[in-house]
N, C-alpha and C positions, 0 to 999 in steps of 0.2 A: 838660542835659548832666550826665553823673553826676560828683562830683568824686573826682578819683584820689587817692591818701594820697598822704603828701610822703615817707614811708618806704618804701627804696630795697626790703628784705623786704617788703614787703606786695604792693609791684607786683610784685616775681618770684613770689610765690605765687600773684596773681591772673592773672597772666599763664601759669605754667604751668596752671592749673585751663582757661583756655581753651582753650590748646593740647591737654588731654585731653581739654575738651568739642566740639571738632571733629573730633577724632581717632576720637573713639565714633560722632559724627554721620557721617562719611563712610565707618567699617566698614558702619554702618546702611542708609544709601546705596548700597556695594554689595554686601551681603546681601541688601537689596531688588530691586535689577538683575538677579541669580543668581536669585533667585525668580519676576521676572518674565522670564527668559531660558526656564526650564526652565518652567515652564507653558505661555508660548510654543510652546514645544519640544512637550510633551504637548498642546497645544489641536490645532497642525498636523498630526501624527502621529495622533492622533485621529479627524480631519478625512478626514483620506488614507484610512484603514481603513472610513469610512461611505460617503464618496460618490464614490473615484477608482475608476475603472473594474478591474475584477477581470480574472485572466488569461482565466475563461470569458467569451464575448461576449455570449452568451444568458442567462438563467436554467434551468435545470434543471428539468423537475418543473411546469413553470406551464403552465397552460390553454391559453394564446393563443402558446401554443411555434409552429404553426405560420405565423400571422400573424408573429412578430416576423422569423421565419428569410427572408418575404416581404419584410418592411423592410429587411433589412442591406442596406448599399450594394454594389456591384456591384465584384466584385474586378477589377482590369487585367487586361483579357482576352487583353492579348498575351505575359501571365505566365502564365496559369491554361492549363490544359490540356485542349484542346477534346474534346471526345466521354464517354460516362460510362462508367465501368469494365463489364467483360463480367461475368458472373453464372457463378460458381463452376462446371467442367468435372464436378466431383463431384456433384452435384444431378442427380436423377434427375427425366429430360425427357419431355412426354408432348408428342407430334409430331403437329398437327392436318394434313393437306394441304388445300388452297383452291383447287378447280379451278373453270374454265368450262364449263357444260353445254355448247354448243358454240360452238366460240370460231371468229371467223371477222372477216373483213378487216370494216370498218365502209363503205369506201370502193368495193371491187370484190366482197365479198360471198366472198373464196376462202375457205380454212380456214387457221386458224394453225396455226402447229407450234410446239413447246415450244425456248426459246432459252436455260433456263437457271432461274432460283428466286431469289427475295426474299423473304430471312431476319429474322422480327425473334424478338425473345422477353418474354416477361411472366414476373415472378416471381409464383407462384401461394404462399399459406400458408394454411396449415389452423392455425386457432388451437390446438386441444389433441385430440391422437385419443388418444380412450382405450378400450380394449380388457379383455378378462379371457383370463386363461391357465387352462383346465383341466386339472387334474390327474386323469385316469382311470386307480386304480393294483388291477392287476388282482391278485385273489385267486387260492393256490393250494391246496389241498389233497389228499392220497393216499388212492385207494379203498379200498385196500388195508388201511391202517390202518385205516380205518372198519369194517373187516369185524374188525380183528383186537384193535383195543384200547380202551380204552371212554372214552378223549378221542382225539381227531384233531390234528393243528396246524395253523396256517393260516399258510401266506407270503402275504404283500404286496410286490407290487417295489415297489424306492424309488422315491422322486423326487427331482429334484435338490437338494443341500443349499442353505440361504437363510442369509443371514446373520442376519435374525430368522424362527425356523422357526413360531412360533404366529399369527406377524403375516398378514393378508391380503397383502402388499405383494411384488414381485416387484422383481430387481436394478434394473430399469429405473424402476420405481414410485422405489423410496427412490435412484435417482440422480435423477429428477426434480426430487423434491423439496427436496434434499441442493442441486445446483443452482440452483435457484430461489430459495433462503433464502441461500445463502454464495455466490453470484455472483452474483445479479439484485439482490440484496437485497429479494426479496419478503417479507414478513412470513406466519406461518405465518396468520395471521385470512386473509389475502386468497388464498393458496391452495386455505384450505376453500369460500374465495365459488368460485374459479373450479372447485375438484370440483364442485361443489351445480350448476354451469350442466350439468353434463354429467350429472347426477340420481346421484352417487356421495354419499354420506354421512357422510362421515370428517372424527371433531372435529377439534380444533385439540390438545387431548393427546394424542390417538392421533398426531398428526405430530410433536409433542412430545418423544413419548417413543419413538419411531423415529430423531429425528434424536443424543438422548443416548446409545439403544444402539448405534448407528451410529457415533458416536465415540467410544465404549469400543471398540469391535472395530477399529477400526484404530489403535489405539496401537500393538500390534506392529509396523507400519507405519511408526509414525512413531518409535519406538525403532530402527529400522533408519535412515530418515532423518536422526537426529540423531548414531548412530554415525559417519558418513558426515562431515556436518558438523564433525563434533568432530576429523577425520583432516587437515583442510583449512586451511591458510598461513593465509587471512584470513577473519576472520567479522564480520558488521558486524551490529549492534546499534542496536535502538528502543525504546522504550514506549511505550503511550495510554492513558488510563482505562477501564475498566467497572466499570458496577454491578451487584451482584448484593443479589438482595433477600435470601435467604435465606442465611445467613453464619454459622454459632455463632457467640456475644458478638460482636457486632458488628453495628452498627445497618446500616439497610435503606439509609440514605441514605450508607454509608461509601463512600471509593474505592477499588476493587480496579484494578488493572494487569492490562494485558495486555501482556507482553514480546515482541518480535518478533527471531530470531536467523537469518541467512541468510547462505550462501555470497556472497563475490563480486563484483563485477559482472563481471567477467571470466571464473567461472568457467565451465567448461563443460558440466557438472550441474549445476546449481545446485539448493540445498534451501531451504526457508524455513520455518522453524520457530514455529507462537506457543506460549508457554507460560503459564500462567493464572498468576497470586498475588495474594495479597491484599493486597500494600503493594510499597513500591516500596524497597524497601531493598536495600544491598550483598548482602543475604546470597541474595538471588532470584537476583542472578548470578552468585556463587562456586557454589549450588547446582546451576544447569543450567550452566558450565561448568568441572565441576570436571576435572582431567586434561588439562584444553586449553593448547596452548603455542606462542604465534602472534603474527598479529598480530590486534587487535580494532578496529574502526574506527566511532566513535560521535561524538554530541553532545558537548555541555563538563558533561554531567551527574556528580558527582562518585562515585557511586556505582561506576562503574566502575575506577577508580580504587586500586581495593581487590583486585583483583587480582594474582597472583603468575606468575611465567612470562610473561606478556602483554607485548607491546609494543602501547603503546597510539598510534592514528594519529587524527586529528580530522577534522573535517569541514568545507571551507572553505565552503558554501555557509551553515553557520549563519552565519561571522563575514560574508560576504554581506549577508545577512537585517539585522543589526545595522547598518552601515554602511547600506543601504539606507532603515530605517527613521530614520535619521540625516540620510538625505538628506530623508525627506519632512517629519519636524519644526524642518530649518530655515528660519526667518524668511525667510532671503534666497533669491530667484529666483535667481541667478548663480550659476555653478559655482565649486563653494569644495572644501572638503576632504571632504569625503564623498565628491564627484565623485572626486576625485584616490585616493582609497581604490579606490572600484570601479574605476579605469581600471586598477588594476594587479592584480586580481583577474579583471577582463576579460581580461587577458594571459596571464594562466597558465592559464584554460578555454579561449582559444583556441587552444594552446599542446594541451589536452586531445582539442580538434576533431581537430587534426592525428594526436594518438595512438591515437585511438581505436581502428581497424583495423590498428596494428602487433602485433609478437609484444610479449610482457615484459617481454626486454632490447632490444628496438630503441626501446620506449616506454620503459624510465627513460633509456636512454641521452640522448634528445631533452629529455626532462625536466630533465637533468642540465645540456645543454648549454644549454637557453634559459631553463626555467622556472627554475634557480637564482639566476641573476645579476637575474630578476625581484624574486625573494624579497628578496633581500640589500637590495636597494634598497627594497624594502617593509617592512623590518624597520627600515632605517637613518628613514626617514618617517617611519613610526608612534614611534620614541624621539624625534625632533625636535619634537615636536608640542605646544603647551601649550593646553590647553583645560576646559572646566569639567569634571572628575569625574563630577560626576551628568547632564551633561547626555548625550543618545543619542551624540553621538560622540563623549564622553569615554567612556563605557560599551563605546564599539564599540570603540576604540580598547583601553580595559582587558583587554576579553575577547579579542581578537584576541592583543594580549599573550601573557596569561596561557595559551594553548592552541596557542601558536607552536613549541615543541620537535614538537608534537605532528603542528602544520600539515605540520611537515618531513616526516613519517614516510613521506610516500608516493611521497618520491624514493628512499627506499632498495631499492623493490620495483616491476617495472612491473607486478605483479598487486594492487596497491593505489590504489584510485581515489582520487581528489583531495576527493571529497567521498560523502555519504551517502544521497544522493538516490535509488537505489538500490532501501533500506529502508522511506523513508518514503514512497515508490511503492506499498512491498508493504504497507503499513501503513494507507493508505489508502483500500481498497476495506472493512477493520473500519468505521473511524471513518465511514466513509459507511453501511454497514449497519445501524450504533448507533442512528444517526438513525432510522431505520423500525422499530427492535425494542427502541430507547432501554435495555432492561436485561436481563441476565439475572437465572432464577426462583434457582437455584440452583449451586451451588457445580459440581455435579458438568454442567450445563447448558454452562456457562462453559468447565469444561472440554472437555468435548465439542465445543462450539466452535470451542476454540482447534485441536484436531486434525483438523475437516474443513476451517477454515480455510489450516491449514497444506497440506495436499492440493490446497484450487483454488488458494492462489499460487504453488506449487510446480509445478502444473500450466501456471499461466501461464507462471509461468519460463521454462518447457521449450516452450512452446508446443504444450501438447496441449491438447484442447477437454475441459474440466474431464468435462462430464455424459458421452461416451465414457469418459475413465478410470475416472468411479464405477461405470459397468456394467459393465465388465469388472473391478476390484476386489470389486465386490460381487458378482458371479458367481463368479470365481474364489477369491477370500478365505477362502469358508466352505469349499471342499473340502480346504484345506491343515491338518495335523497341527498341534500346538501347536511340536513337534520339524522340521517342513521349511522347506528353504530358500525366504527369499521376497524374495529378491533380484531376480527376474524382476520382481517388482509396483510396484516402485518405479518412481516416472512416467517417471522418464529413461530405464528400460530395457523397457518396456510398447512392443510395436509397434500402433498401434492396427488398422493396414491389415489386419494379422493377426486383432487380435482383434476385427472387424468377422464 
């Protein structure tokens, strides 16, 4: 036993030195707690993103796709809806009839008589027809002058203009392929395999460099499209990365942005814009919306932020995302406060269910009357709440916070959706095409890109079938002046019935 001094100072010194050395000891303790809270937190979260089940059921893209769509269990079939959808009225029918040589009773030997027909049909496809368009453009010249002057001249009639006049390629050719690369997401290698089966010979640069003059010439196009845009209450906003190899000062492996700007959800043209840069900076978006004076409806990326005239509106599905990912890196099985987060953000999208087919004002009004007093109570929640900082629902909670004036913004307008999902719909058929074309060569490629890309989800938008609009764009496109109206070509106002 250690002996204590008999001096009354020595034990208050020794005694407060303990008191600090416990005091340091159980900070340490739980500084360690919080550290092992929050890896926790990132082990489970972690965990959830490799191996819980994703929203697609299947994989995409895999070999034994057929086999597994053979495995999935069998939906309730007192849910599922018996018989298979009929085959498109528009498809053009080729009509076999199936008679009996002579048809006659089996039992008395009389002869039948016809009571009627049993209908069925097969869908028939033809993998690729491909064809050539000759051009036979006849020569004129006058006898006359031949007798009288000592050259002649020779007319040629034309033929019809092409958007590339040197190129072998016909409207239908470069919408094919235009098609095939920004909505199939074919890579252009695999198009030359599938020309090469049909004995055509056409590199992979020759497609190359059709699909970058092809979106140089419709900029005008899409300078009309973003006119249009730039006139319109709400515009909602995204980014994703691209690479491009070739870049002045600027290495191969840098990130360039591709910006995504589109009307809406509600609107009823809607346009979608991508715009290419090479960094992700404020000044990408003061550039492409300068003159704009609206509302803007994005992420919690700050960049936006920097804008003038703008009312900025956010997106609840990110603060969603966050709380959700909060639910998956908690420890605890039981429903605790992540739950209690989402259950009132469940409320206000079902709240959005109900909206969805109303006019504007009969949707904020509904907004007004149910989904505010949601809010208030989720606002009063989220301040009530003490939890770790760093951990995912202190995080969710920070960010949800900090983008809450903004959460508001879309009670003030029933043409302002509640969240951005929208955008990052139309943003997702890029990031999926990345995948099979992983970068662009160059600068001016990227952009061209980003303008046939803006055409097929503008197309989507509108629900016209992309590879129709490009044949009739690129048919029509090359006969118009630098000076004529091309209001007509824009997807929203293109009939295609017409221009079949």
């Amino acid at each position: 036993m250690t002996d204590l001094p008999d001096d009354v100072a020595q034990l208050k010194a020794m005694l407060l030195q303990l008191q600090a050395k416990e005091r340091a000891q159980a900070e340490e303790i739980a500084e360690l707690k919080t550290t092992v809270q929050l890896l926790v937190e990132q082990l489970n979260l972690s965990k959830s993103k490799r191996f819980s089940s994703q929203s697609e059921k299947v994989a995409k893209g895999t070999f034994n796709e057929a086999e597994q769509q053979h495995a999935l269990p069998n939906v309730n079939k007192s849910k599922a809806k018996t018989g298979r959808k009929p085959l498109p009225e528009a498809l053009e029918r080729e009509v076999y009839q199936h008679e009996l040589s002579a048809p006659c009773c089996e039992c008395c030997q009389t002869p039948l008589h016809e009571c009627g027909k049993e209908v069925s049909e097969e869908l028939k496809i033809i993998p690729q027809k491909v064809s050539v368009i000759r051009h036979e453009r006849t020569k004129y010249t006058c006898r006359q002058c031949e007798k009288t002057h000592t050259s002649n001249k020779v007319i040629t009639a034309p033929k019809p203009a092409s958007m590339l006049p040197k190129s072998m390629g016909s409207a239908e050719t470069f919408a094919a392929i235009v098609t095939a690369k920004y909505v199939d997401a074919l890579p252009l290698y695999r198009q030359v395999d599938i020309l090469n089966r049909s004995g055509i010979d056409i590199s992979r640069g020759t497609l190359a460099n059709w699909c970058v003059q092809l979106g140089d010439k419709v900029q005008v196009i899409i300078d009309a499209m973003k006119d249009k845009l730039l006139s319109e209450k709400l515009i909602c906003a995204d980014e994703t990365t691209v690479q491009v190899l070739r870049e002045e000062d600027r290495k191969a492996e840098t990130k360039s942005y591709m910006w995504v700007y589109r009307s809406g959800e509600f609107a009823e043209n809607p346009a979608v814009i991508y715009d290419y840069q090479p960094s992700r900076a404020a000044a990408c978006v003061k550039d492409f919306l300068t003159g704009y004076s609206g509302y803007l409806l994005t992420d919690g990326y700050s960049a936006y932020n920097m804008l003038e005239q703008v009312t900025q509106a956010a997106c609840m599905a990110h603060a969603r995302r966050k709380f959700t990912d909060a639910q998956k890196a908690s420890p605890s099985k039981k429903a605790g406060k992540p739950e209690k987060a989402l259950s009132y953000i469940a409320k206000l999208y079902g709240i959005e269910k109900q909206a969805k087919h109303l006019t504007a004002q009969a949707r904020q009004q509904l907004r007004k009357q149910q989904g505010e007093p949601i809010l208030n109570e989720f606002y009063n929640w989220l301040n009530s709440q003490h939890v770790l900082p760093k951990g995912a629902l202190g995080k969710a909670i920070s960010y949800t916070l900090n983008q809450w004036p903004k959460l508001l913004t879309y009670l003030e307008d029933g043409d302002i959706s509640i969240d951005n999902n929208v955008t990052e719909r139309d943003i997702r058929p890029f990031t999926t095409g990345r995948k099979n074309w992983i970068f662009s060569t160059s600068v001016g490629g990227a952009k061209a890109s980003a303008n046939l890309y803006s055409l097929v989800m503008t197309c989507r938008a509108n629900d016209l079938n992309p590879y129709y609009y490009f044949r009739h764009l690129f048919t029509e496109l090359p006969k118009r002046a630098s000076s004529d109206e091309l209001s007509d070509l824009l997807p929203w106002n293109v009939d295609l019935g017409k221009a079949e």
